[in-house]
Residue frames as qw, qx, qy, qz and C-alpha x, y, z in Angstrom:
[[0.473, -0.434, 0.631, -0.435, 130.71, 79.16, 57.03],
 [0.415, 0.240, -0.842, -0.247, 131.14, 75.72, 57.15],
 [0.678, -0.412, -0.527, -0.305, 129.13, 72.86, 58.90],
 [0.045, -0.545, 0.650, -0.528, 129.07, 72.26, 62.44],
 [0.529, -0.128, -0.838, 0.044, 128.32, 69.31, 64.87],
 [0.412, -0.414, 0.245, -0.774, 126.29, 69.40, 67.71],
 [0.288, -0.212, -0.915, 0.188, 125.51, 67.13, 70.58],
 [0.521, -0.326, 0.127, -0.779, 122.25, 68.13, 72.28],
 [0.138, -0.133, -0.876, 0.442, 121.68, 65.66, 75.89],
 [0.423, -0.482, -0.373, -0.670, 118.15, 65.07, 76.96],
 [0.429, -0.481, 0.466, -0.606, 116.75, 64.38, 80.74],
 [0.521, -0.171, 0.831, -0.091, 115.74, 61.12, 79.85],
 [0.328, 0.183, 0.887, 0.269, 114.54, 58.53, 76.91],
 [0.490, 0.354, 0.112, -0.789, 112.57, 59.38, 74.66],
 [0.829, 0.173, 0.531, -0.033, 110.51, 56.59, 72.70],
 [0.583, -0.068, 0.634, 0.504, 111.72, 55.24, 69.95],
 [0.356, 0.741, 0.512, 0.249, 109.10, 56.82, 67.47],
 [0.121, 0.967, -0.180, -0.132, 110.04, 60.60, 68.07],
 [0.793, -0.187, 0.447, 0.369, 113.52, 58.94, 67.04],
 [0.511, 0.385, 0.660, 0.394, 112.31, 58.18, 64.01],
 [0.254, 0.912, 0.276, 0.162, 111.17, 62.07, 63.61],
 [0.180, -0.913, 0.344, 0.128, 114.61, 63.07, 64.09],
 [0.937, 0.208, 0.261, 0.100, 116.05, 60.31, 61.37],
 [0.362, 0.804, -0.238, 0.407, 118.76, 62.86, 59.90],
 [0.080, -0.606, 0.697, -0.376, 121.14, 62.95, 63.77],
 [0.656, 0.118, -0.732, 0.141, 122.36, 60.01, 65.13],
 [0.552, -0.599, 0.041, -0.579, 121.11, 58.99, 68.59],
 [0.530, 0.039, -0.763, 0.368, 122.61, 57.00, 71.34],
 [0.554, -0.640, -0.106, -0.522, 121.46, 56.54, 75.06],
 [0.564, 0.035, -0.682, 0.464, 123.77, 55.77, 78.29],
 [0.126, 0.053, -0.588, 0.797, 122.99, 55.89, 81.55],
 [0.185, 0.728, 0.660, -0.031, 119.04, 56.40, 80.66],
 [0.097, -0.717, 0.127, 0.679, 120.17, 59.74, 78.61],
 [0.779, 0.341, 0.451, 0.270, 119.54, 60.30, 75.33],
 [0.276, -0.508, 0.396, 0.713, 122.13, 62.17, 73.15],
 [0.673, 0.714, 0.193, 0.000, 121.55, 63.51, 69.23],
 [0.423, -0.431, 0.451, 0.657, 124.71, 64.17, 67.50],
 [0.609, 0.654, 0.427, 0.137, 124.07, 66.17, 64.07],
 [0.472, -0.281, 0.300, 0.780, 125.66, 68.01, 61.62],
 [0.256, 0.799, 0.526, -0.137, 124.14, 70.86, 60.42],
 [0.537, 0.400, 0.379, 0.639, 125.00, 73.07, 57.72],
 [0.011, -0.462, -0.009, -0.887, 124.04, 76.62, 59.20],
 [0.058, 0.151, 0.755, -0.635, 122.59, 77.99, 61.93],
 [0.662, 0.027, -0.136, -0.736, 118.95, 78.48, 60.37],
 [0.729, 0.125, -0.657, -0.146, 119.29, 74.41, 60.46],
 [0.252, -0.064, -0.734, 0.627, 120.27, 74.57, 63.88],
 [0.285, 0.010, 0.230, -0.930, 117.08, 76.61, 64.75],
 [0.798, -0.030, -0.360, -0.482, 114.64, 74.32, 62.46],
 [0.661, -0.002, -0.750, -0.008, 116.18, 71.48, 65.01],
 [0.152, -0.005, -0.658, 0.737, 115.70, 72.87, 67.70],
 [0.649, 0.051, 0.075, -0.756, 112.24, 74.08, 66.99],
 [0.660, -0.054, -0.642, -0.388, 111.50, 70.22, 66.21],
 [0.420, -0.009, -0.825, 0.378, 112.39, 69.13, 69.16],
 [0.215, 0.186, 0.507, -0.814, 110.52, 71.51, 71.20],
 [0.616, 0.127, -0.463, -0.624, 107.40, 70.03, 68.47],
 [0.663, 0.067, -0.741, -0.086, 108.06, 67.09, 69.91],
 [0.641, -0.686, 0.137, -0.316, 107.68, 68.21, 73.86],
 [0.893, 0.049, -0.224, 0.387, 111.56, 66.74, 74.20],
 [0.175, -0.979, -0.089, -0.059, 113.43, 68.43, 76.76],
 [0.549, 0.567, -0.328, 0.519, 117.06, 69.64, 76.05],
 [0.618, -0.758, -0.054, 0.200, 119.15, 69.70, 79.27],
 [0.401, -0.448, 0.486, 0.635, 122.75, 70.20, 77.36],
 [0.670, 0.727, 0.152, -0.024, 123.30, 71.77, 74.02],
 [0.339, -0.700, 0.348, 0.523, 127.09, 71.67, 73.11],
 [0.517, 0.801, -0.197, -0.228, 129.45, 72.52, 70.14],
 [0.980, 0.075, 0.163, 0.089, 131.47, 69.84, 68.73],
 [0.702, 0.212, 0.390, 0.556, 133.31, 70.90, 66.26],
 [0.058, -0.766, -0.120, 0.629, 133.86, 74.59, 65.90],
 [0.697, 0.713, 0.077, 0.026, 134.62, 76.16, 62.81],
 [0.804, 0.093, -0.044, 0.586, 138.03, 76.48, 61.47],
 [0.258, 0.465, -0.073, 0.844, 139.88, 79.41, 62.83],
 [0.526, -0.630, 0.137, -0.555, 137.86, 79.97, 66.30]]
């Protein structure tokens, strides 16, 4: 299986430091929303990011797939 992309939407800002503990996905904020876009190499990688976030008391409101895999 190859990588996959993920966007995962929070409820609202989060400071700039927990950012910084999520330095590997690329973050943007519109609208006061903040958005992670990563690319993650398996789903055990998806799980370890999702378990940071919830480390970090950041609450996911949207978790979508980007980029599916080839052939689905």
């Amino acid at each position: 299986m190859g990588s996959q992309t993920y966007e995962i939407t929070f409820a609202d800002r989060a400071r700039a430091v927990l950012w910084a503990e999520l330095g590997d996905c690329d973050a943007t904020i519109v609208l006061g929303k903040a958005t992670l876009r990563a690319e993650l190499p398996d789903p055990a990688a998806f799980a370890g990011l999702m378990k940071r976030i919830a480390a970090l008391r950041l609450k996911a409101v949207h978790v979508q797939l980007v980029a599916p895999p080839p052939g689905q």
